[in-house]
C-alpha positions, 0 to 999 in steps of 0.5 A: 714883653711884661704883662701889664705896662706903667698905667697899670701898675700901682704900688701901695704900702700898708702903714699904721701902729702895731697891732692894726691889722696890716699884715692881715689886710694884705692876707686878705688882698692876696686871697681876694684875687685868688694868689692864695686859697687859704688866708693864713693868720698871725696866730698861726704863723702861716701869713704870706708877710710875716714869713720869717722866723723871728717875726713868727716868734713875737707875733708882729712885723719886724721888716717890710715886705714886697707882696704883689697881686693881680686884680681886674687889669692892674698889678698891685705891688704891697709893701707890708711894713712893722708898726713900732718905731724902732723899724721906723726905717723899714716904714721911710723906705717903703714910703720912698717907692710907694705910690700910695699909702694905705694908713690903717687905723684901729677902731679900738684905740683910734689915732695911736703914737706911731701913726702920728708918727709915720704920718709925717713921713708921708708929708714929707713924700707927698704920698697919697693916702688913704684912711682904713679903720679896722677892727670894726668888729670889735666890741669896743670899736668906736668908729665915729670918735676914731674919724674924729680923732683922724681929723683932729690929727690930720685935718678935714682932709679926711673924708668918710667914703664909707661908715659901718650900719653897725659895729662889734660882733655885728659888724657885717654890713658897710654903707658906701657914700661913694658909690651910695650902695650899702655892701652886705657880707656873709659871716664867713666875708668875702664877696658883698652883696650890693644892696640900696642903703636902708631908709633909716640911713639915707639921711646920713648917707646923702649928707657924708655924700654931699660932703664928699662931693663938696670937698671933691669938686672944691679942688677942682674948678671944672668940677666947681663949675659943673657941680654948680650946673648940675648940683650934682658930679657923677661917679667918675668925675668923683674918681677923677677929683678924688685922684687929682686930689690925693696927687696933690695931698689935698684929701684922704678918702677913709674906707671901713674893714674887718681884715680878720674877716675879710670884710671890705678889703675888695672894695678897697682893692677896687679903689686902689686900681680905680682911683689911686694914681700909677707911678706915671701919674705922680709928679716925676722924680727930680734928679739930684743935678736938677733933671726930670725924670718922668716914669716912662717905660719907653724912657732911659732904664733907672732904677733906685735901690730902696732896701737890701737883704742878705740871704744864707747860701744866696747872697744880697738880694736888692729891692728897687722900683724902676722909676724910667725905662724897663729893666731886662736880665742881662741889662748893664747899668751904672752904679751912679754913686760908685760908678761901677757897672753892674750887671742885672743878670736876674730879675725877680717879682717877689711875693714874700719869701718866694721870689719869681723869675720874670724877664723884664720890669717897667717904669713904676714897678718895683721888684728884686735882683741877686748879687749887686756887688757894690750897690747899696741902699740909696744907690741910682742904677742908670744906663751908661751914659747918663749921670741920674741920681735920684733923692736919697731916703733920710733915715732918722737919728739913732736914740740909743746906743750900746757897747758889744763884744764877742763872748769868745777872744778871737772873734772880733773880726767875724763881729766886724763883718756881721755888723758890716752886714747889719748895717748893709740891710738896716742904714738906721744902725750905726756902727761906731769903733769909738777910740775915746770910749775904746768900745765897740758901739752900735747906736740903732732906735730902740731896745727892740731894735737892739733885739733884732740885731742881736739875733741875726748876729747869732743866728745868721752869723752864729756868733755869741755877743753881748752888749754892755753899758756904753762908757760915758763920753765925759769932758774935764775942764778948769774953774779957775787960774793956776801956775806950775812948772816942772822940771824934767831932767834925766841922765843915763850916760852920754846926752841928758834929757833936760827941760823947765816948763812955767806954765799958767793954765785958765778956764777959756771962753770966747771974748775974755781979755788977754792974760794978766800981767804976762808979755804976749809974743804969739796965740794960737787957737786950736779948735778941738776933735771932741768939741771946745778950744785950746788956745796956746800962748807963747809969753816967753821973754828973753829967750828963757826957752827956746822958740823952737821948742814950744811946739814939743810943749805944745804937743805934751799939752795936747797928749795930756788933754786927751787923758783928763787928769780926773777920769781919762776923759777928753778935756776942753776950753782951756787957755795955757800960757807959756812964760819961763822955763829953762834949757841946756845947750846939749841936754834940751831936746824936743822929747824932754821938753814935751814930757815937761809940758805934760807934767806941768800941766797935769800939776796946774790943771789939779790945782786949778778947780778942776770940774767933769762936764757930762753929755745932756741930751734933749729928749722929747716924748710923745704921750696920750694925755692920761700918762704924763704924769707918770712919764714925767716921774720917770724922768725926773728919777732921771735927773732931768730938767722938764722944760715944757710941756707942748699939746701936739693932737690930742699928744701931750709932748713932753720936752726935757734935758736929760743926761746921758748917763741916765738915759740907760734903759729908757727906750724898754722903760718907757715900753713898759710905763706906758704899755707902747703908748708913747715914744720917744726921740733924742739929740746931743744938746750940750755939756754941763757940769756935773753934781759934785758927788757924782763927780767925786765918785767918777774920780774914786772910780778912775783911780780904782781902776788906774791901781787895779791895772798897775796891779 
């Protein structure tokens, strides 16, 4: 039987910008309920979360982690999660099963890029929140402009539970609104102790109380009705208030920390199990047929896959929460996206790098299994019987993309089976075989990404690689009409190859007027693979060629537009229109006259102004105020169109048109102009035509290349 059931088991993730103190904090939980005697530090490399051996080398979270805790009754599950938005990811899945997130804010720096970030993540869940400001005990810790800046960004739904009687190196006593206690620590932290808050604070106190009453009994009618009688809610009709109005994302309480010091964090603990809502009390999980789910532990068993990871000499190790039902070891369930059954032959509480073996998991836990063949990320396990598939997690777009390649010949599988993996434990890396670029791609969200992947490749796999520039995907197309006809005739004893080919090509666009002067007998449209149209037309009068030949025609037109004259480059929006040509009663065939076809066109197309369109990507950057400017000069040395600049809190974004050509380099660009202050997101917007001498010398360069391998 397990040791605690759904009502007391909660779940929550630490979330907030790098450098904020997650990692810490959840050194100080641990440590608090006494699952450690020693709390280890980033700078010693010792800390439960940050175990692994790249983390501890750059001295910050790069993937999230599953802790657990047992504190006065209930079991805390903690997902430790990195604070750049290059392992946005690792945050989104995390946010899926979390009951309730814990957003730290450092009272240095106040509301940072990512925080803003994230905080949309846990809109779109609903999850409930609670604010930290940490670092208290820095010098320049700023509690009041850090709650301002809160509001600002997320609304007066944040609510001051607790302020510091004094910040910096003083820090060590903390007045609870709440509770109307003032908790004084030792220097050493640890366990407060309780004191009556001091006369020169109580007018504070009684006020950030009222508040706080106000906001909790304004979500609540009972609570209005009974806070009007009394003038006054008690203690646990503030809890009650307070866990109804997180459920509902109706309000945020905000607590104080010093993590270094292990300074409020069991006070913080204490709300956790409290207040913050069991995955019970959260509105059920709604299937993707529409059914309801409630988090039963007596229920159906289901679980839902949130994150893998590919262990040396064990294997793939699956994290999930199970959302209905217990899970035992030797249980079969049902993949319900593969519809394979797998067999859960080990269940494992995990506490970082250390995995416990325990017999069963109920409805709200969450916890790991070994060797699920064909489950992956976003994959529903349910008992048979049922068809349950619960909500997928949406990993963002990638915003950065480069080409790789193995340093030794040969080794191009092993390549393919590390990236197989890669993308296995990261669903935001995109691997791509691009035919049009002939490259191998990865598209992940940032250069530090980048620098992940390519260190598990070579330590994991232990494989050299390196990544290159990924070649543009430009398009070629037509600014004007042009004739021309080829003949293609050979003869080597025997049948012949002849075929004529007049041909008139013209830039295409949606609504132009029917070809001048020729005589229509059929149009086809053939919208094409890499975007735009071919529209083909048969003018052919008195049988000049035969019908039977025009799709041989047809095929060397399409075989040409997919190596553009100019630079090999797809070519798009282009109307042809056959209208004479000749054959010969035993020479003509369908290979003469597809050579035909290519040829002519090839000749029309360099006679009919041709012009290179080039990828434009719409980029939006979000950035304090105080380094636009010099965010907006890097990307006019870009070549990019500054199309607006929007206010977003107290961010400035700002919005551009940029080519893809010139976005190489600007993920670690940006880091560096902006010391990680700002980020950035991108999307494929249009083609468009590019500057003539870049167009001139993207032709020199083709042909360069062309000669070089005739050579």
């Amino acid at each position: 039987m397990a040791e605690f059931d759904t009502s007391h088991v909660k779940s929550i993730v630490l979330l907030g910008h790098a450098g904020s103190g997650k990692t810490t904090l959840a050194e100080c939980m641990l440590y608090e309920a006494g699952l450690i005697n020693r709390r280890g530090t980033i700078a010693e490399r010792n800390t439960v979360g940050d175990y692994h051996e790249l983390e501890q080398e750059r001295g910050n979270s790069i993937f999230s982690k599953l802790m657990h805790t047992k504190w006065r009754g209930y079991k805390i599950n903690i997902i430790d999660t990195p604070g750049y938005d290059d392992f946005v990811g690792e945050v989104i899945s995390a946010l899926r099963v979390a009951d309730t997130g814990v957003m730290l804010l450092n009272a240095v720096m106040g509301v940072e890029v990512t925080t803003d970030i994230i905080w949309d993540y846990t809109e779109q869940f609903k999850t409930p929140m609670i604010f930290a400001v940490n670092k208290l005990d820095d010098d320049r810790a700023d509690f009041d402009r850090t709650v301002a800046e809160a509001k600002n960004h997320f609304g007066n739904k944040v609510l001051v539970v607790q302020y510091p009687r004094q910040q910096g190196a003083g820090f060590h006593e903390i007045i609870d609104v709440l509770r109307m206690t003032m908790y004084k620590f030792r220097d050493t932290g640890g366990k407060p102790d309780k004191l009556p808050i001091p006369d020169e604070e109580k007018a504070r106190a009684e006020e950030l109380h009222k508040e706080l009453i106000e906001a909790i009994a304004s979500n609540d009618e009972f609570l209005m009705e009974k806070y009007f009688d009394k003038g006054e809610l008690d203690e646990d009709d503030m809890k009650m208030g307070l866990k109804k109005a997180m459920i509902n994302h109706d309000l945020f309480p905000l607590f104080c920390l010093s993590a270094e010091r292990n300074m409020g964090s069991g006070r913080l603990m204490g709300f956790i199990d409290n207040v913050c809502p069991s995955a019970n009390e959260m509105p059920s999980q709604i299937t993707r047929t529409g059914n309801i789910l409630p988090c039963d532990a007596n229920g159906p068993a289901c679980i839902f896959v949130y994150k893998t990871v590919s262990e040396p000499h064990v294997g793939e190790l699956s994290y999930f929460k199970v959302y209905s039902g217990t899970v035992k070891s030797g249980m079969e369930l049902e993949n319900e996206t593969t519809g394979v059954s797998e067999k859960i032959n080990q269940l494992f509480m995990v506490e970082g790098n250390k995995r416990i073996n325990t017999n069963e998991l109920v409805a709200g836990d969450i916890g790991a299994t070994l060797k699920l063949r064909n489950t992956h990320v976003n994959n529903t396990l349910h008992i048979k019987g049922k068809n349950y598939e619960l909500t997928p997690i949406e990993f963002p777009l990638p915003n950065m993309t480069v080409a790789i390649e193995t340093i030794k010949k040969g080794e191009e599988e092993k390549l393919s089976v590390a990236l197989h993996q890669l993308r296995e434990e990261d669903p935001t890396i995109i691997i791509e075989h691009s035919q049009e670029l002939k490259q191998l791609l990865i598209h992940c969200q940032g250069d530090m990404h980048l620098a992940v992947a390519k260190w598990k490749i070579e330590h994991n796999h232990k494989l050299e690689v390196r990544f290159t520039k990924p070649r543009i995907p430009y398009r070629e197309t037509i600014r004007k009409m042009a004739d021309a006809s080829y003949r293609h005739k050979k003869q080597s004893g025997g049948a012949g190859q002849f075929g004529e080919v007049f041909m008139r090509i013209e830039p295409w666009h949606e609504g132009m007027p029917e070809p001048a002067g020729l005589n229509v007998r059929g149009r086809d449209t053939y919208p094409l693979d890499w975007g735009g149209n071919l529209v083909f037309y048969n003018c052919i009068v008195g049988g000049a060629i035969d019908t039977r030949f025009l799709p041989s025609v047809l095929k060397g037109v399409m075989e040409k537009m997919q190596t553009g004259p100019l630079t090999g480059s797809y070519v798009r929006d282009v109307r042809v229109c056959v209208y004479d040509g000749k054959m010969h009663p035993v020479d003509s065939n369908d290979i003469s006259f597809k050579i035909a076809g290519l040829q002519a066109f090839r000749q029309a197309f360099q006679q009919a102004d041709p012009q290179i369109l080039e990828p434009i990507y719409q980029v939006e950057v979000l950035c304090p105020d105080d380094i636009t400017g010099a965010v907006m000069g890097d990307l006019q040395t870009r070549r990019a169109i500054v199309e607006g600049i929007d206010a977003e809190g107290h961010f400035q974004k700002i919005i551009a048109k940029v080519p893809l050509a010139e976005m190489e380099g600007y993920s670690s660009s940006l880091r560096s102009i902006t010391q990680g202050r700002a980020k950035f997101k991108s999307k494929f917007h249009e083609y468009a035509a590019v500057p003539y001498d870049l167009q001139r010398k993207l032709i020199d360069e083709y042909s360069k290349a062309e000669k070089e391998e005739l050579v």
